[in-house]
Phi, psi and omega in degrees: 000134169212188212277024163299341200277119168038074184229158195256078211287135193222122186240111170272127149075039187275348168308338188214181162075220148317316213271005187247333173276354178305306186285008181245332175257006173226020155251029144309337205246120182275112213225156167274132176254071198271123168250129201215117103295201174297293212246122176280345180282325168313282163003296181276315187324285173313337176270327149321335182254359184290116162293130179236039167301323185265012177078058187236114179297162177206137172220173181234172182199092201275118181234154154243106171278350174266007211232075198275346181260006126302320200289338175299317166302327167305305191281321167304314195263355155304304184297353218233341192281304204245020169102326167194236224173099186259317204238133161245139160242108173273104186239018230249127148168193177197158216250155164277213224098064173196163152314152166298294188313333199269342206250124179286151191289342165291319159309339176280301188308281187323339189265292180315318202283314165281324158337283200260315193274312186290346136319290179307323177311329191285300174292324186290309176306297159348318194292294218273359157294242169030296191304322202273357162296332199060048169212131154169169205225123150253130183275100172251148189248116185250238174175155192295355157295342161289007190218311168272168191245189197170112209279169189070351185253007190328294184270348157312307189282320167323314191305277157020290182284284179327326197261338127344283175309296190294321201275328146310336180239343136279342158294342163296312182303323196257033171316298194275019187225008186023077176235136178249150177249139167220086165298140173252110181231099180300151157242246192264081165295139178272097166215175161255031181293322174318338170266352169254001187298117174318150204237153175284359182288331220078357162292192174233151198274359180024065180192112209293128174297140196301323192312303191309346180298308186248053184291150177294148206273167165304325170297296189301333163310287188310326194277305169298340157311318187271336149334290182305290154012274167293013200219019154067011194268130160351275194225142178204143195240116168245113172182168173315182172257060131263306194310306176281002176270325167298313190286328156279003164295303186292339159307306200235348131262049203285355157292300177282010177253349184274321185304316181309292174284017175252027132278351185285152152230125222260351197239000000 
């Protein structure tokens, strides 16, 4: 038994990616599974390719996390398939590529509107169930941009970095109400967020980034995610050793890590 067992998981940006090897590894698990994205055809393709051998319920839920006058009404109806909300993993979001200078300030809003806000919207409505039960856990899957930077990424990382800040601070507040935080800060996962990463135009640059080639795979991401999970961990860094070796350079050598980084190459 561990503590997943028949607990009621609401999975964000479940369709493709992280969050489609997430929903494969944790309905591994015998768990209510509410799964949500965009594309409800997506959806069911992933809840359908799901093993429920270990008795893990699956539903579905078509959520736009940019779409901010749903959400609240979303969360009512998350709460509403298994009763209630034990575990939110927001894991829902989309990437840049481009200059600061090249990027229109509607791409930048839109990278916060989703990123951040349609996250954070998600959790605040949830919290007062949670609280008042003492019980709930929120998972965000942020990136090792959240703590480190990277040229072509400005409001990506922005985005990041803010969810840092919120996720962090609810968890000080809601200590005593044993609601647990786990930040996830993946680095270069073989997904396609890269193909979908906004252009400073707002197109998508459709095209995989080398780092993302050789990237860590999506499963093995998921299985150290789910990992974490159970084991209550704070913050957890999934990556290669150049991604983690940046984010502790920029901790304790933030001088030799700016030098470091106008050299990387990102796309």
């Amino acid at each position: 038994m561990t503590k997943l067992d028949n607990q009621v998981i609401w999975l964000t940006g479940a369709s493709s990616g992280i969050g489609e090897s997430l929903a494969y590894e944790l309905a591994k698990y015998p768990v209510k599974l509410i799964l949500s994205a965009r594309r409800e055809a997506e959806l069911q393709r992933v809840k359908d390719a799901c093993s429920t051998s270990a008795g893990a319920e699956i539903a579905i839920l078509t959520l736009d996390l940019a779409a901010a006058d749903t959400l609240e009404q979303a969360c009512e109806d998350a709460a509403e398939i298994f009763g209630r909300v034990d575990v939110l993993i927001n894991n829902g979001g989309i990437s840049q590529r481009d200059m600061i200078v090249n990027t229109d300030m509607e791409v930048s809003r839109r990278l916060m509107e989703v990123n951040y806000f349609g996250s954070v919207a998600l959790s605040k409505y949830l919290l007062p169930a949670m609280a008042e039960r003492k019980s709930g856990h929120h998972v965000i899957i942020t990136s090792a941009v959240g703590i480190i930077t990277t040229p072509k990424r400005s409001a990506y990382a922005a985005s990041k970095h803010a969810l840092h800040g919120f996720y962090d601070t609810l968890r000080a507040e809601h200590h005593d109400d044993n609601i647990k935080v786990t930040i996830v800060c993946p680095g270069y996962v073989h997904t396609n967020i890269s193909y979908n990463a906004l252009m400073g135009d707002g197109t998508k640059q459709n095209k995989l980034d080398n780092a993302q080639a050789t990237g860590l795979s999506p499963e093995y991401t998921a299985r150290k995610i789910v990992r974490s999970i159970v084991r209550d961990k704070q913050e957890v860094y999934i990556g290669g050793f150049k991604e983690v070796f940046g984010i502790y350079l920029k901790r304790f050598f933030p001088y030799l890590f700016s030098i470091a980084v106008r050299k990387m190459s990102v796309t």
